[in-house]
C-alpha positions as CSV (number, residue, x, y, z in Angstrom):
1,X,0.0,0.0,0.0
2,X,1.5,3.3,-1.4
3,X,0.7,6.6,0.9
4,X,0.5,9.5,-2.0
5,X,0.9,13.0,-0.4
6,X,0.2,16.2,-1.7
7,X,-0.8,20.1,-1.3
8,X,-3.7,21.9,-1.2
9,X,-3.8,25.3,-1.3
10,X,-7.1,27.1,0.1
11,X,-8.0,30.5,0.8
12,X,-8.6,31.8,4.1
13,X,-9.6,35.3,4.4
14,X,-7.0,37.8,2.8
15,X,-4.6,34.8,3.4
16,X,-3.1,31.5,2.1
17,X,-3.6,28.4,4.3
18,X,-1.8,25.4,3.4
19,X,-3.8,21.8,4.3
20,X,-1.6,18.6,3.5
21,X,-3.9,15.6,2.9
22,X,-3.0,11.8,2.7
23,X,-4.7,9.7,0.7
24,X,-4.5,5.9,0.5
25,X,-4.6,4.6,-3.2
26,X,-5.3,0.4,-3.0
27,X,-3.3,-1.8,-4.6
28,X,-4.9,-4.0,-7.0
29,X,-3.3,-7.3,-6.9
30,X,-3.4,-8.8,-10.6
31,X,-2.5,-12.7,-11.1
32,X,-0.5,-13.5,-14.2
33,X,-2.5,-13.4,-17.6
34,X,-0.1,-15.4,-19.8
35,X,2.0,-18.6,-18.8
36,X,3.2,-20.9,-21.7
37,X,4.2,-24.3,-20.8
38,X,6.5,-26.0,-23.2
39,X,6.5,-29.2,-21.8
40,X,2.3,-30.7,-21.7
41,X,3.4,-32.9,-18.6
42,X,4.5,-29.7,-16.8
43,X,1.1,-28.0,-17.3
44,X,-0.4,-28.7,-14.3
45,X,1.8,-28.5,-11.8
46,X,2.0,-24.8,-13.4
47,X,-1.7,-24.7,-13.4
48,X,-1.3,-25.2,-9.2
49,X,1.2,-22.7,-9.1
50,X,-1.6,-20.1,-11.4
51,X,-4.5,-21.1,-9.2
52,X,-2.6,-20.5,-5.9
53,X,-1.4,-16.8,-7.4
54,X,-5.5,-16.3,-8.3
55,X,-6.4,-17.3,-4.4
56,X,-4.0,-14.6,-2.9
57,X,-5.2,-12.1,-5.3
58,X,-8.5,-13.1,-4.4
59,X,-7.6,-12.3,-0.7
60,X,-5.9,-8.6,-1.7
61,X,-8.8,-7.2,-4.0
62,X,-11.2,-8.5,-0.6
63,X,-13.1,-11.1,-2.7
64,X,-12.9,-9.7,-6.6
65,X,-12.2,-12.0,-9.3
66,X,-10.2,-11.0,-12.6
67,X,-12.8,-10.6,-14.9
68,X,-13.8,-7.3,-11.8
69,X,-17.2,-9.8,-10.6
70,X,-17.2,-10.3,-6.9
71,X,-16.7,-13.8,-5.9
72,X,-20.0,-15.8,-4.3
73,X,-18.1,-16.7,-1.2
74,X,-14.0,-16.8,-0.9
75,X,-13.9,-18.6,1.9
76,X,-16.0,-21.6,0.1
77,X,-13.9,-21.3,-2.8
78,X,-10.4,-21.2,-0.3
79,X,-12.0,-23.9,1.2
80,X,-12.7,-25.9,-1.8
81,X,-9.0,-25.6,-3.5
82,X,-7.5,-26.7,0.3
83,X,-4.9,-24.9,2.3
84,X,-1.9,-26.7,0.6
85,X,-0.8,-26.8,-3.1
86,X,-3.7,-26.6,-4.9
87,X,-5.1,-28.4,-7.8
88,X,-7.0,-27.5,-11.0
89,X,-10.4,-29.3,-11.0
90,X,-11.4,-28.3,-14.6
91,X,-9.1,-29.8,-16.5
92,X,-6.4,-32.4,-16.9
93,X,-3.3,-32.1,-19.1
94,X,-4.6,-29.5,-21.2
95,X,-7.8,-30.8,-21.9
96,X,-11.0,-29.7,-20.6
97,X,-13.4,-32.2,-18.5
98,X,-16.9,-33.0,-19.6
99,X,-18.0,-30.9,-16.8
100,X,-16.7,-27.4,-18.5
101,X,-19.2,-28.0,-21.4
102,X,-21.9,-28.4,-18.9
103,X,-21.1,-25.7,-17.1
104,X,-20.4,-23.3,-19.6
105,X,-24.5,-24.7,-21.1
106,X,-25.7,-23.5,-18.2
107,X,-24.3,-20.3,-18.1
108,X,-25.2,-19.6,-21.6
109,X,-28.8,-20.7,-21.1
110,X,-28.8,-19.0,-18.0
111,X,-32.2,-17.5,-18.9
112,X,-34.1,-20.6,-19.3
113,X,-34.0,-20.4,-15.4
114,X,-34.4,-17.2,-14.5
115,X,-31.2,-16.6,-14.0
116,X,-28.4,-13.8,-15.6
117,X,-25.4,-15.4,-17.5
118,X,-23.4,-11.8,-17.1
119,X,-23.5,-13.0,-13.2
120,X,-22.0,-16.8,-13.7
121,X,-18.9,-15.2,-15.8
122,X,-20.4,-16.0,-18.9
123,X,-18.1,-13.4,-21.1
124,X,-14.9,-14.2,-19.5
125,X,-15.4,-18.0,-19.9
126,X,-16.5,-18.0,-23.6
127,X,-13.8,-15.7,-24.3
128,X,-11.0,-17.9,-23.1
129,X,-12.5,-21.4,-23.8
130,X,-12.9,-19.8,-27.4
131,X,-9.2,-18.9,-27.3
132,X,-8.0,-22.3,-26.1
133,X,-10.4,-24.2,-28.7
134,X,-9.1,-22.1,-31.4
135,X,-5.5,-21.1,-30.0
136,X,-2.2,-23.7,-30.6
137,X,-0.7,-21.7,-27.3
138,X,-3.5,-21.1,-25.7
139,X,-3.9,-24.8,-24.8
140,X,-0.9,-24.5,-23.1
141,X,-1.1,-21.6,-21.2
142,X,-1.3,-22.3,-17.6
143,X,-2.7,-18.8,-16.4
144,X,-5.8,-19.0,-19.0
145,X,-6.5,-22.9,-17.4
146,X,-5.8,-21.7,-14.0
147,X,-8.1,-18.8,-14.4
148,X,-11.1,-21.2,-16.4
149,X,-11.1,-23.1,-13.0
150,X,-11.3,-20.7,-10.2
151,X,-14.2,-19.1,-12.6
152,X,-16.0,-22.0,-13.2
153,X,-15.7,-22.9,-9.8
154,X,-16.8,-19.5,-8.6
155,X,-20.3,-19.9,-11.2
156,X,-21.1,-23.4,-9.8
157,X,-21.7,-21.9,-6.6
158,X,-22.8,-19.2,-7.1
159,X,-25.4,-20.5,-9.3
160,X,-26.4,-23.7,-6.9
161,X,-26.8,-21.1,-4.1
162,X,-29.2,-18.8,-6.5
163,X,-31.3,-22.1,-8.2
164,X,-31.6,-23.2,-4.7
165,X,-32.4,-19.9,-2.4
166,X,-33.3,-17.4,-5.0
167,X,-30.8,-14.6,-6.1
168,X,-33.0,-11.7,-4.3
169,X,-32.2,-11.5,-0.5
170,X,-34.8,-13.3,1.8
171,X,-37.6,-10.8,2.4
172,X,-40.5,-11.0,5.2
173,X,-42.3,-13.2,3.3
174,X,-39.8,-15.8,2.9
175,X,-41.0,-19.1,3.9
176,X,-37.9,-21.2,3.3
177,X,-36.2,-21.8,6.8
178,X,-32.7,-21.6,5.7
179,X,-31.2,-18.8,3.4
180,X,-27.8,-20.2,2.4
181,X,-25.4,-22.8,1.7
182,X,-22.7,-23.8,4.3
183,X,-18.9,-23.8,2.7
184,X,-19.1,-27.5,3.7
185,X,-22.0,-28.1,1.4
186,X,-20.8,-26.5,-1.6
187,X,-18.1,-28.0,-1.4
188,X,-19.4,-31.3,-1.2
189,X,-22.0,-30.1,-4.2
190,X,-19.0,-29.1,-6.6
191,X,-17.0,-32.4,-5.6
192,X,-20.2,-34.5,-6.4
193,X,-20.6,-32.8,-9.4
194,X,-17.1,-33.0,-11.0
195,X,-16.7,-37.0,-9.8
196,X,-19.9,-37.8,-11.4
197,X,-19.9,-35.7,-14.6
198,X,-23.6,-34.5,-13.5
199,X,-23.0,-30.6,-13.5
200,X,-26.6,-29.8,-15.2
201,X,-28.3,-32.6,-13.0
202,X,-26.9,-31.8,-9.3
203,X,-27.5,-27.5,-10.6
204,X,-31.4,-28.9,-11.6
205,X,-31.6,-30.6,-8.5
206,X,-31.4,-27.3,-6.5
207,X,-34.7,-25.8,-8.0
208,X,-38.0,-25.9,-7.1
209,X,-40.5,-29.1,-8.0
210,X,-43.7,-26.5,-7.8
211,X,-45.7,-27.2,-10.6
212,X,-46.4,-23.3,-11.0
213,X,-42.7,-23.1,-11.1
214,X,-42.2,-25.6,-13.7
215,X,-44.9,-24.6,-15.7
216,X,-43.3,-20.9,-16.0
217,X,-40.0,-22.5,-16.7
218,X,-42.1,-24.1,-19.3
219,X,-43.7,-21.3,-20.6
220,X,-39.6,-19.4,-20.7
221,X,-38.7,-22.3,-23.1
222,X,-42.1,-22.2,-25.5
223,X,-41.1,-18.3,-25.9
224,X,-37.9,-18.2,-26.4
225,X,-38.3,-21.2,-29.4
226,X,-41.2,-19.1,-30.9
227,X,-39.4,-16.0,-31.0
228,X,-35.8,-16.9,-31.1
229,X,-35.8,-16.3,-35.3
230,X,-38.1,-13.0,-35.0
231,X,-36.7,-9.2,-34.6
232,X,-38.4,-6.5,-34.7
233,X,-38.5,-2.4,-34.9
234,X,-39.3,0.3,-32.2
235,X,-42.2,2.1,-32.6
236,X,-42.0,6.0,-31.4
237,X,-43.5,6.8,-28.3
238,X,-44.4,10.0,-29.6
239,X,-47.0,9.8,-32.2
240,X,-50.1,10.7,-33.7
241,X,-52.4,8.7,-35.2
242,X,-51.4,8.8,-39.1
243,X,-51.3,6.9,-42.2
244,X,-47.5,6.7,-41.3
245,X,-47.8,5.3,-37.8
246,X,-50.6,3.2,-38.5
247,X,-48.1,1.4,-41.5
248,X,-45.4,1.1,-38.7
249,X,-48.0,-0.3,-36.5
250,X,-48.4,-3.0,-39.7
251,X,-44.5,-3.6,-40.2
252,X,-43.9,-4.4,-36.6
253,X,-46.6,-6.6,-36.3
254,X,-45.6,-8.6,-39.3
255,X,-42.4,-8.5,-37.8
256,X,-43.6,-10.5,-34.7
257,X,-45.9,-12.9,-36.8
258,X,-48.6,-11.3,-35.7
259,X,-50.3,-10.2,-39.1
260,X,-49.7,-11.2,-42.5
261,X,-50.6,-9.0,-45.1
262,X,-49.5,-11.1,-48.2
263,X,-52.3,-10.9,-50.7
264,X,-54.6,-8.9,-48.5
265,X,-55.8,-5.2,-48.5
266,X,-53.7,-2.9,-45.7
267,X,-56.7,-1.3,-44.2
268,X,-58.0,-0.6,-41.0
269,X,-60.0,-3.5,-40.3
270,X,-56.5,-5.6,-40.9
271,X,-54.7,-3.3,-38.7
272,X,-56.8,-3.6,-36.1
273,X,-57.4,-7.9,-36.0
274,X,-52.6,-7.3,-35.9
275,X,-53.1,-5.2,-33.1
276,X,-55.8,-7.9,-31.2
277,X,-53.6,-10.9,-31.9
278,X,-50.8,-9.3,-30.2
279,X,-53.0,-7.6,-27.2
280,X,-54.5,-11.2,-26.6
281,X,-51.2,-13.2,-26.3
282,X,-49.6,-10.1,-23.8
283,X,-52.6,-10.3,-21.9
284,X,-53.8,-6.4,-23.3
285,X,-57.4,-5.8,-22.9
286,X,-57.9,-6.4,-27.2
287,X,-59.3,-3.5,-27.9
288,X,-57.7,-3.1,-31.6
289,X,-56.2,0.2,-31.0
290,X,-52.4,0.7,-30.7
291,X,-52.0,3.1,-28.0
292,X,-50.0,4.2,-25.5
293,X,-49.9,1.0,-23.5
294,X,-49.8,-1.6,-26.6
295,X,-46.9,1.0,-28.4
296,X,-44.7,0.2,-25.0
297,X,-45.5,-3.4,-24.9
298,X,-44.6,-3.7,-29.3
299,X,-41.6,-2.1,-28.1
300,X,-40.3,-4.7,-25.7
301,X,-37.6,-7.1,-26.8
302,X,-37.7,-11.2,-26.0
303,X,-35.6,-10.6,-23.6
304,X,-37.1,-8.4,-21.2
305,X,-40.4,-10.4,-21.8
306,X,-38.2,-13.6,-20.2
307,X,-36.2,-11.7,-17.6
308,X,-40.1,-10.5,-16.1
309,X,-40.7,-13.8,-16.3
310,X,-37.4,-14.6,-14.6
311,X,-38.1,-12.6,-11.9
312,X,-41.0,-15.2,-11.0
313,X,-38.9,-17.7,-11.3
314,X,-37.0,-16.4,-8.3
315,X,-40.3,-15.2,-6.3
316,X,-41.3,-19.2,-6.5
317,X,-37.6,-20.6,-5.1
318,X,-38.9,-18.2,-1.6
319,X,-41.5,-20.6,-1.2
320,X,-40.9,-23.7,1.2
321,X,-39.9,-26.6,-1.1
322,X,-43.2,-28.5,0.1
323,X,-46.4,-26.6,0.2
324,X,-49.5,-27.8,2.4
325,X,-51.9,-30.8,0.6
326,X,-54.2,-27.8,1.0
327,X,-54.0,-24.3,0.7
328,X,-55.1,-20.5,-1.0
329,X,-52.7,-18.8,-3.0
330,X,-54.1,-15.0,-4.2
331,X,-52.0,-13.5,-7.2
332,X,-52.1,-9.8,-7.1
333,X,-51.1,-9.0,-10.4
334,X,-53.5,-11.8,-12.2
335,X,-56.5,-10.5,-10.1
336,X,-57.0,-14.7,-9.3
337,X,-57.8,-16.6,-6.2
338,X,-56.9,-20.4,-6.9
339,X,-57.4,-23.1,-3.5
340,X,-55.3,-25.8,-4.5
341,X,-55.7,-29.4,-3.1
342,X,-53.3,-32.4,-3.1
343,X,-51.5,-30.4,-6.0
344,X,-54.8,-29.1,-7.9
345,X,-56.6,-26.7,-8.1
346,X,-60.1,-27.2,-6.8
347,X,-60.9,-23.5,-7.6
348,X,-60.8,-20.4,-9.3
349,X,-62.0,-17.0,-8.8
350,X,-61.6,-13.2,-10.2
351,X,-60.7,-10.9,-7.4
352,X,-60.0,-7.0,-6.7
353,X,-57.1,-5.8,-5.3
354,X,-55.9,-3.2,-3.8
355,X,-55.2,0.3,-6.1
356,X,-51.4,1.2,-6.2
357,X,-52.1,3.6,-3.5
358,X,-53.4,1.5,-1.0
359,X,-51.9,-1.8,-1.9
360,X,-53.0,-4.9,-1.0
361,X,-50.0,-6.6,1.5
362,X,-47.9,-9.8,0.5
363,X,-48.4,-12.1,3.2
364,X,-48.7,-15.6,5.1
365,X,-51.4,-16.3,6.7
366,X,-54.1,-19.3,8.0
367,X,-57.8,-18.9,7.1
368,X,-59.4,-19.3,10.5
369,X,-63.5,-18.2,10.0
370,X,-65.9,-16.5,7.8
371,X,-68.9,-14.3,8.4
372,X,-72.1,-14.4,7.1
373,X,-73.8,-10.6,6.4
374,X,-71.2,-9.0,8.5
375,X,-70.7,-5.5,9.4
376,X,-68.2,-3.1,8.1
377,X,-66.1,-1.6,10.4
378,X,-64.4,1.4,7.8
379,X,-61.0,1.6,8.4
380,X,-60.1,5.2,10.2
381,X,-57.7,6.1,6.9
382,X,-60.6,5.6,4.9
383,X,-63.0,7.7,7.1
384,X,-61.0,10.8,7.1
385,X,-59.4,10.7,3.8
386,X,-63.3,10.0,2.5
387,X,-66.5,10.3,4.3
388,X,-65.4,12.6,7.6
389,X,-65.3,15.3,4.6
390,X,-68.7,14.5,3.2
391,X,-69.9,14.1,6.4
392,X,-69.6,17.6,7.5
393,X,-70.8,18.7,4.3
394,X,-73.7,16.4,5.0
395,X,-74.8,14.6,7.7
396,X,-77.2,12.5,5.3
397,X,-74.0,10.9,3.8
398,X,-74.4,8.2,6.7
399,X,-78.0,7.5,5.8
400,X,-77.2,7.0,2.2
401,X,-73.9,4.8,3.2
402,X,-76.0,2.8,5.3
403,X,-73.7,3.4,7.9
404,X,-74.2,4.0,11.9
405,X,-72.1,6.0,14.4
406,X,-70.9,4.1,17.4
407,X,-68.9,5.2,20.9
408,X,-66.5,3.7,22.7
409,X,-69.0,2.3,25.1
410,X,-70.9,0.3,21.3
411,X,-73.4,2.5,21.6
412,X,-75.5,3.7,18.9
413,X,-75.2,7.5,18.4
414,X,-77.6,9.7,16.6
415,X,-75.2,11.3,14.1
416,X,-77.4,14.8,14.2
417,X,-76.2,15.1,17.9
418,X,-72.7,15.3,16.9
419,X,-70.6,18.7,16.1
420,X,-69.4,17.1,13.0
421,X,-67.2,20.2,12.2
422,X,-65.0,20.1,15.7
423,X,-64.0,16.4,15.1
424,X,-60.8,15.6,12.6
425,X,-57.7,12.9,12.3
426,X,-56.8,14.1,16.3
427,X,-60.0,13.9,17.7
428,X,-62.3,11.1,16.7
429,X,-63.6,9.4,19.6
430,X,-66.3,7.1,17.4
431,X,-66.4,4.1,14.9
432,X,-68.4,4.1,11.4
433,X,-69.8,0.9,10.9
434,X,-71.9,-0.3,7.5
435,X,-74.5,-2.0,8.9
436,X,-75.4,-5.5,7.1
437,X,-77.4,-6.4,4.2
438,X,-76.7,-6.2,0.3
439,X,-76.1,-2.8,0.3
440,X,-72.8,-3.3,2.7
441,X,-69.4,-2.9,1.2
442,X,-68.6,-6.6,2.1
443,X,-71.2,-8.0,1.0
444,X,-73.0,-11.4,2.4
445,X,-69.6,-12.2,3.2
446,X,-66.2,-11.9,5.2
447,X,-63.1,-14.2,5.1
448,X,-61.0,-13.7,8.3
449,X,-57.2,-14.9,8.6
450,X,-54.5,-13.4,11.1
451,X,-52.4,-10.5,9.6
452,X,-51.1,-7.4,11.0
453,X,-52.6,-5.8,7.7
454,X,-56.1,-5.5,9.3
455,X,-56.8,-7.2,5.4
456,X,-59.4,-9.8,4.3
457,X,-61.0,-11.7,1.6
458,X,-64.9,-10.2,1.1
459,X,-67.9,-10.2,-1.3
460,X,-68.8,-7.2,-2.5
461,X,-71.9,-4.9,-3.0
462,X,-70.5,-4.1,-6.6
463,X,-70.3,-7.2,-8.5
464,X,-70.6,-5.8,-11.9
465,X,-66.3,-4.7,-11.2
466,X,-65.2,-8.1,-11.6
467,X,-65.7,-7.7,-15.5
468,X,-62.9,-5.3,-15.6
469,X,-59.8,-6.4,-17.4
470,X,-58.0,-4.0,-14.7
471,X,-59.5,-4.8,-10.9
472,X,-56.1,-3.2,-8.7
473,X,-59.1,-1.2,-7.4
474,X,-59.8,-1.3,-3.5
475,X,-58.4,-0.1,-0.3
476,X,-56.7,-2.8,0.4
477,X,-58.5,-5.9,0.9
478,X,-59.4,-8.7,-1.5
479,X,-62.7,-9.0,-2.9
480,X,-63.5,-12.3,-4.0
481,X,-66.5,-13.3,-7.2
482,X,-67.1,-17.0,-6.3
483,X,-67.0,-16.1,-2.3
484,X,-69.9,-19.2,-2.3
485,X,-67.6,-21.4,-3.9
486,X,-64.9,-20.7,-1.3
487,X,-67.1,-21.1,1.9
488,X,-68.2,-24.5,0.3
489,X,-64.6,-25.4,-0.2
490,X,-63.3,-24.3,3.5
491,X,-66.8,-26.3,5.0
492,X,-66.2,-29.5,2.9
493,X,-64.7,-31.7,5.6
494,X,-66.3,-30.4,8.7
495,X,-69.4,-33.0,8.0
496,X,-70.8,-32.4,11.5
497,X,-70.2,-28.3,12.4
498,X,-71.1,-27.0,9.1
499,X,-72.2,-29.0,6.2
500,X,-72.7,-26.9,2.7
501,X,-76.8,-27.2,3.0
502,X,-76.4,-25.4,6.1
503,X,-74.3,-22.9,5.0
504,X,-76.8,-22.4,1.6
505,X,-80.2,-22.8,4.2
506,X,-78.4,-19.8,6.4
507,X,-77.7,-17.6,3.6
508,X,-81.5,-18.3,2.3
509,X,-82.9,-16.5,5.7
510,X,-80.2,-14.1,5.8
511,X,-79.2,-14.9,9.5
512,X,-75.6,-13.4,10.9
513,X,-73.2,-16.1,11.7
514,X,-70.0,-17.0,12.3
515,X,-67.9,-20.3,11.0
516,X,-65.2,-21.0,12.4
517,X,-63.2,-23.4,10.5
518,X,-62.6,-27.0,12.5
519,X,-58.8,-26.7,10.2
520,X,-56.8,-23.4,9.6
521,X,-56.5,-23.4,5.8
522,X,-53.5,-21.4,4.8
523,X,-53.2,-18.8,2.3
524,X,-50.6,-16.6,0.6
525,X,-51.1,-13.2,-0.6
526,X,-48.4,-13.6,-3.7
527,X,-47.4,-11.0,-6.3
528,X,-46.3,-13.3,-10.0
529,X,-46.5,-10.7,-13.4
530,X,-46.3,-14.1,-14.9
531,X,-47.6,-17.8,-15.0
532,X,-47.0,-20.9,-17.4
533,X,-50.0,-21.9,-18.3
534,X,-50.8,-24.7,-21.4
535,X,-46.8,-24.5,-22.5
536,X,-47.5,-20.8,-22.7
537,X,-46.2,-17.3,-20.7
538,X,-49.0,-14.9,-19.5
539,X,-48.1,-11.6,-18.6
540,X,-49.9,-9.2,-16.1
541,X,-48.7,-5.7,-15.2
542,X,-47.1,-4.8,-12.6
543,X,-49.3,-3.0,-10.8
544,X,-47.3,-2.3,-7.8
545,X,-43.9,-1.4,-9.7
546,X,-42.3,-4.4,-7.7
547,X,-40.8,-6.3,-10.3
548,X,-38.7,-3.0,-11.5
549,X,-37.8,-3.2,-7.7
550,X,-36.8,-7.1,-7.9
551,X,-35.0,-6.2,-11.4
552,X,-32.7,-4.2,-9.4
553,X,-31.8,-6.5,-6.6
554,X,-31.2,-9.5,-9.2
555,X,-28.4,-7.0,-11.3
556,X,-31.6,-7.5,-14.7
557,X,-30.8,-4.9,-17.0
């Protein structure tokens, strides 16, 4: 470490004062780059020497490979090459073991699990197995070998780690109980690997078995084989609708394969059944019209489409690697409720979500009763961002709300004996309650599970919003279309304590109960902006901006 010194001259008042400052520049430890062996037979004791010279460097530039990537974990990779003389693992006598090509597939195919070849070394492999597959000398240079191994070394663990745990960092939601690899354990993974020739399998074996998982990893492959020959223009973002655009619009649709205009008429009509084709397989509402939303998703190359889809990938390998035989999983983004049992799904609903401002949470949680015609107790940020305002402009609002004014005592108040105009956010010693019935926000029913959220699953007195393509509409909460189906689902086993008849005969006479459910169901509040379904990708936006969020975190361009 070199100390640099120097002078800074700096005005001080009328005069001159002089500051001397010392500054640290780090020394960047750099292993060889070229060693040519003469003698084959000598190459990998040379090789040794190279890969020794690699793990001190590694120890001076505090964990940072050649190729300027950050190593996975030094110690595992210290730990893996021993404390004496080490060996390379990666080759023998200049020539490459099976185990290279495997590894070097999976780094170049990263994408087809989710994952970023730019992380696994991808460049600085190819480039120097290239050069020794093409190069006389090159196959006998002990540095590049040396330097092959630790990287390859490095992107087997790094990638086990990331197939296994997810390359995000565990969030609140995480379910798996461990986060990480010990250094024991990837050793023992590389080992197995290299003494069995199994690279791909033992890397496979790390991922998730979900079947929503493998159905999206699925769906990444059926994509990338359908559009792997296609390219395509960018449309400007800018635009007016003119003869010019609108024969744009035509060229990058027959760019995709999503019109063909040989031997037909370019007209309006024909534009418009392009523009549907390629709304319906993005999951667009298919309206026909190219605007601002369709224009930004034309503009999207294959490979954003499969890095959102990537970023799934990793939101499935934070599940547990067994879910419960019976369960709820609610996708935000897909506006879907499925109940899954013994692997299928039983069910299927449309739901409303939360708007972007008042997001529905991602949670964990265990369904635990449901309520028949319940009351609405509104949530205080919804009376004084709402109704406290149209409440002092009139105190009819209540009437037409349905809703009733109770103490602290649960006693009903006569709103028209309260000074509306002196209460506010810092003074509002009551609750508004919806009182029960059709016309109640919640409908004929509530679905109760533990959260911190004060969130739930509900029916809803405006069914007619469940036919909109775009339902990231509510406070918060999840309102659910086949809440019936749902209550028979949750009641199916309990043959003694609340048989579906019952359930249907109580609804008939529109009596107030409680179920409590005989066994918790759980259910996960889960945020995918993609699926596999059929051997295909589906898309849904991102309504909460957090796969731009997850984009960072993974390094996704």
């Amino acid at each position: 470490m070199k100390n640099k010194f120097f002078i800074i001259s700096l005005l001080c008042g009328s005069g001159i004062c002089l500051l001397l400052a010392c500054v640290n520049k780090k020394k960047h430890t750099a292993p060889k780059q070229k060693q040519i062996v003469a003698n084959i037979k000598q190459l990998d004791e040379v090789i040794s020497e190279s890969i020794q010279e690699r793990l001190s460097a590694l120890k001076d530039n505090e964990g940072e490979l050649e190729d300027s990537l950050p190593a996975f974990r030094p110690s595992a990779i210290q730990s893996f090459y021993g404390s004496g003389q080490p060996t390379g693992h990666w080759s023998k006598n200049g020539i490459a073991s099976a185990s290279v090509d495997s590894m070097l597939y999976m780094i170049q195919h990263a994408d087809d699990v989710g994952l970023v070849s730019s992380q696994y070394h991808g460049a600085a492999l190819t480039a120097a197995l290239y050069q020794i597959a093409h190069d006389v000398n090159a196959k006998q240079d002990a540095a590049l070998w040396a330097k092959v191994d630790v990287l390859m070394t490095d992107a087997f663990m790094r990638m086990s780690s990331d197939l296994r745990f997810g390359v995000a960092p565990r969030d609140s939601i995480t379910l798996k109980r461990d986060s990480l690899f010990t250094d024991e354990q990837l050793f023992q993974q590389l080992q197995q690997a290299l003494e069995t020739q199994n690279v791909i399998g033992l890397l496979h074996e790390q991922e998730p078995v979900h079947s929503g998982y493998v159905a999206l990893k699925a769906g990444i492959q059926s994509f990338k084989g359908h559009y792997a020959s296609y390219h395509w223009d960018s449309l400007p973002l800018n635009y007016t609708d003119t003869v010019a655009f609108r024969q744009l619009v035509v060229n990058r649709l027959v760019q995709s394969g999503h019109l063909d205009t040989v031997g037909k008429i370019i007209d309006t009509s024909l534009l418009k059944t392009g523009v549907k084709a390629f709304q319906k397989e993005f999951n667009i509402y298919p309206d026909g019209v190219a605007g601002k939303r369709t224009v930004m998703a034309l503009n999207r190359s294959m490979h954003d489409w499969v890095m959102q889809a990537a970023v799934n990938l990793d939101r499935w390998r934070k599940l547990p690697d067994t879910l419960p035989e019976q369960y709820i999983m609610v996708n935000l983004p897909g506006y879907v409720l499925r109940v899954v049992d013994s692997g299928d799904v039983k069910m299927e609903s449309r739901v409303i979500v939360g708007a972007p401002h008042t997001r529905t949470p991602l949670l964990n949680s265990y369904m635990t009763n449901f309520m028949m015609y319940p009351y609405w107790r509104v949530p205080y940020s919804i009376v004084f961002k709402e109704m406290l305002p149209a409440i002092k402009k009139n105190v009819g609002y209540l009437a037409q709300k349905n809703l009733e004014v109770i103490d602290k005592n649960g006693n009903t108040v006569d709103p028209h004996t309260i000074d509306w105009a002196k209460l506010s956010k810092g003074y509002f010693p009551y609750v508004l309650r919806q009182m029960d019935g059709l016309d109640n926000s919640l409908g004929i029913m509530k679905f109760n599970f533990r959260n911190k959220y004060s969130v739930y699953l509900h029916d809803t007195n405006n069914r007619g919003l469940f036919k909109n393509s775009m339902r990231a509409m509510s406070h918060g909460c999840v309102r659910v279309q086949q809440w019936d189906s749902l209550a028979a689902f949750l009641v199916r086993a309990d043959s003694i304590g609340h048989r579906s008849d019952s359930i249907r005969a109580w609804l008939a006479r529109e009596e107030k109960r409680q179920v409590d459910l005989p066994k918790h169901v759980p259910i996960y509040l889960r945020y995918f902006t993609a699926e596999g379904q059929n051997g295909n990708l589906v898309f849904y936006d991102d309504i909460y901006g957090e796969d731009q969020v997850l984009r960072k975190k993974m390094k996704i361009d």
